[in-house]
N, C-alpha and C positions, 0 to 999 in steps of 0.2 A: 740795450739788447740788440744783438746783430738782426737787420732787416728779416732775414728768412725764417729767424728764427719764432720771429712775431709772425708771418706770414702761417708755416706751422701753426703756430699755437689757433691762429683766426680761425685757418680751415679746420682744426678740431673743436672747437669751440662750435661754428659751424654744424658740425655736423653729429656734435651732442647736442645742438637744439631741435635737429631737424627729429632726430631721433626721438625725443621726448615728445617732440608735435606729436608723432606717427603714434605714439605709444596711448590704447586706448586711454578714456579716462576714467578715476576711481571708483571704484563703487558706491554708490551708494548706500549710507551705513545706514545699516537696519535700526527703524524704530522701536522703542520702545511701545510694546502694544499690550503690556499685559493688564488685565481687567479690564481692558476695551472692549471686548467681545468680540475684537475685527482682528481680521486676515490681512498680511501685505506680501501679494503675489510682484514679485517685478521681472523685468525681461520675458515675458509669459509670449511666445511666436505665437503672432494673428495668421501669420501668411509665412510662405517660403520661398518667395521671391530674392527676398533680401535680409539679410542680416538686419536691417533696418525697420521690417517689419514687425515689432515687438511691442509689449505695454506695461503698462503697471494698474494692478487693481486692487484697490481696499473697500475688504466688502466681511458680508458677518461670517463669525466663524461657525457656529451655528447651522451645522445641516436643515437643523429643522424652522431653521428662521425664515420667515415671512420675507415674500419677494418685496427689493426695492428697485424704485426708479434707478436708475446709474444717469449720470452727468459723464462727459466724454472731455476731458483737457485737450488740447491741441497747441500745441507751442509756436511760439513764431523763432524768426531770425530771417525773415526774407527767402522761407523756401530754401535755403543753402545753407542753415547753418543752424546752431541750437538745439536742445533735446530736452527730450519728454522729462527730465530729472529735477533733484534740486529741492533743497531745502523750502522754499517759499511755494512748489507746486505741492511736496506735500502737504504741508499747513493746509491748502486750497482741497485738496482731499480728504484730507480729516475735518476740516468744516463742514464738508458736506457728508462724510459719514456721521458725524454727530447731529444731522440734520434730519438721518433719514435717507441717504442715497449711497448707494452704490458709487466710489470716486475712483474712477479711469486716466489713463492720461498715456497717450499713445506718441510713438516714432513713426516716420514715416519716411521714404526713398527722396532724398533732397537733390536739388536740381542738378547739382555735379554729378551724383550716380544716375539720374534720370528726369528727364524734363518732364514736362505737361504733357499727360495728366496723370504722372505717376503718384502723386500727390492725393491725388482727389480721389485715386485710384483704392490708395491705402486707407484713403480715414473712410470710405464705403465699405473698403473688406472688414476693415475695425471693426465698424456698426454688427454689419453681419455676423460674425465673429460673434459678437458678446450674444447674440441673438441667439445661435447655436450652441452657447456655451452657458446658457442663463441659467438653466438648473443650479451647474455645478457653483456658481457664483451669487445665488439669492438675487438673483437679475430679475424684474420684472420686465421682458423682452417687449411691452408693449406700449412703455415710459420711460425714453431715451432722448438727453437731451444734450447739446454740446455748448464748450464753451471757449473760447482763445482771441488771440491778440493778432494782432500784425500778420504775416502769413499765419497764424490761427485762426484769429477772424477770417479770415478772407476763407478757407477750408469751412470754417464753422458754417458759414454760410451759405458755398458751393453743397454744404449734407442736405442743409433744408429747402435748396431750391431744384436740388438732382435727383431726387427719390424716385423717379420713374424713370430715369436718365441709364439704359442699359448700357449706354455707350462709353460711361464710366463704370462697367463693372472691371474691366481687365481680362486677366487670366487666372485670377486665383479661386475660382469657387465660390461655394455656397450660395451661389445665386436663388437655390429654395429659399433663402432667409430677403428679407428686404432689408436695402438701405437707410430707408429713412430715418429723420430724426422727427420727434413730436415736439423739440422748440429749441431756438438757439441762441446763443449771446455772444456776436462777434464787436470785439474790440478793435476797435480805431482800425478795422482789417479795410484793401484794397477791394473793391467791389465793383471797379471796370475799368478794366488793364486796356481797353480803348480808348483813356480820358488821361493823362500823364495824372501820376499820384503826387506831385510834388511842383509846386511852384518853380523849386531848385533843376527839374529834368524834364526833358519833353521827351515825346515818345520813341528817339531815336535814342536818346542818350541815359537811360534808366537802367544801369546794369544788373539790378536785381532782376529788373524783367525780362530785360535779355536771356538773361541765364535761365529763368525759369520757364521761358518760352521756347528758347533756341533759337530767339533772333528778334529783331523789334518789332510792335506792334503795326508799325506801319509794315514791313516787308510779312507780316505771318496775322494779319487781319480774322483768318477764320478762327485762330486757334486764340488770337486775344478775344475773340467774342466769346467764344466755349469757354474759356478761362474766366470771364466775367459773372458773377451772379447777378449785377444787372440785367444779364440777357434771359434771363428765364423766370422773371416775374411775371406773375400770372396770378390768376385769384384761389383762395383755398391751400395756399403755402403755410407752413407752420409758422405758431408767432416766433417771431425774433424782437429781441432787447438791443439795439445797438448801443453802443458808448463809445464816446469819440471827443478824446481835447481840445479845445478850443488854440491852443498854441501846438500842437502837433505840424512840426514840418516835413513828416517824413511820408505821411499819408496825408493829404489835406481832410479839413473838416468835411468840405463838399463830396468827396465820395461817400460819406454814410448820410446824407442830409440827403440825397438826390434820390441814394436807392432808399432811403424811410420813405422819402413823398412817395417815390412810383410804389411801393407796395401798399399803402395807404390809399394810394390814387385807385389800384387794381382790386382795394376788398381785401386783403391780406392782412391779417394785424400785423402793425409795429410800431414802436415806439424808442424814438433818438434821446438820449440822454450825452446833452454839450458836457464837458463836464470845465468851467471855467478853468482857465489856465493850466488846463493839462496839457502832458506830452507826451510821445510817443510810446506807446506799450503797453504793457499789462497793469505797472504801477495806479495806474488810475480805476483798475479796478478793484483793488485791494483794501481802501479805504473803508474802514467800518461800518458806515453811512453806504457807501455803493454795494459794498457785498451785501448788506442787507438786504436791497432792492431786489439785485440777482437773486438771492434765495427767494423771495416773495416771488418772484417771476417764477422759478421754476417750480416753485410748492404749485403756483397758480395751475401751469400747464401739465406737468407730470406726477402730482399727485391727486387720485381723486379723490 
């Protein structure tokens, strides 16, 4: 084949990939929900911000059904990447609607469209949101609990330590509702972006955090401390259930072992579950034996 002729062929090949990149991705193919008694609302806008602002929620179908707790998902990918979708987040909602809860699982503005604290910005309007919207959803707006991994942990956390925190409300409203959550279970999440999360980066060289900060923690010090839920331990915080790998490289064990002691230390329940030879993610929450745990945690705290 004559040189140019390949060269052609490269840049279109090229440029049907880029094109597919750009091309959103599939739907989500509706479940099978019938004699469940449950609803599955998805893309449902919390906010108008951003296209990015959207949720999924399965909850009863039943007008006249009795308000449940809602459990709140929160996905990782490092703040930059990832989404609220997905076979295995469902399963994670329909376990906890067969449990008795209301199961969420939201998008948020990731750091390429906007940095910190547009993040933390979204999973409070979220809260708020479901709070104002509880009727319509068999929401009991006053048992709200969250859960995520990686940059979900790490948001899961920032809900239950920011609840009085106006300075994450944003722009979007409903400030008459509160943010708060009444308990949360962050997975192997970053919990002080003033401490490098990885043996492998120090705090110049972290590009996740880069990105979600808009520059390292050494050169933007106040805003990795606001970004930290370390910095806002204090006593009377909702309990949290940490879980965290023992082989996890990408978050070290010691960010969830540090911030367990100091909220321990402060009067604040929590409790760290190592979990032997895990690694990085959500995977390690998923295990039949751990998801049990979570459920007893959250039956414990938001139902009474």
């Amino acid at each position: 084949m004559h040189p140019a002729t390949t060269r052609t062929l490269l840049r279109h090949t090229r440029a049907a990939l880029l094109l597919l990149a750009l091309l959103p991705a599939a739907a989500q193919e509706s479940p099978d929900l019938e004699g469940t008694g449950l609803n599955f609302d998805t893309d449902v806008p919390y906010g108008a911000q951003s296209p990015a602002q959207i949720l999924d929620i399965l909850y009863p179908a039943d007008p006249a059904a009795d308000p449940r707790p809602a459990v709140v998902h929160i996905h990782g990918g490092g703040w930059y990447t990832g989404g609220k979708g997905g076979q295995s987040t469902f399963n994670l909602l329909k376990a906890l609607a067969d449990r008795g809860y209301a199961g969420v699982s939201i998008a948020y503005r990731l750091s390429d469209e906007a940095k910190f604290p547009a993040a933390v910005e979204d999973a409070r309007l979220a809260i708020r949101w479901l709070r104002a919207n509880a009727s319509a959803y068999r929401i009991d707006p006053d048992h709200i609990g969250a859960i995520g991994a990686s940059a979900g942990g790490h948001l899961s956390a920032m809900l239950a330590v920011t609840a009085d925190a106006a300075e994450f409300d944003g722009a979007s409203g409903l400030t008459e509702h509160s943010s708060a959550i009444q308990a949360a279970v962050p997975v192997c999440g970053p919990m002080d972006l003033r401490q490098p999360l990885s043996f492998s980066f120090g705090l110049e060289n972290d590009e996740v955090v880069i990105r979600f900060l808009g520059g390292t923690p050494i050169d933007l010090p106040e805003p990795a401390r606001r970004a930290s839920p370390a910095a806002y331990v204090r006593p009377g915080l909702p309990p949290m259930l940490l879980i965290h790998g023992t082989d996890d490289r990408r978050v070290e064990l010691e960010q969830s072992t540090r911030f367990a002691d100091a909220l321990i230390a402060a009067g604040s329940p929590a409790e760290l579950i190592a979990v032997q030879g895990g690694k990085h993610g959500m995977g390690i929450a998923r295990e039949p034996e751990m998801v049990q745990r979570i459920f007893v945690f959250f039956d414990q705290h938001l139902k009474e």
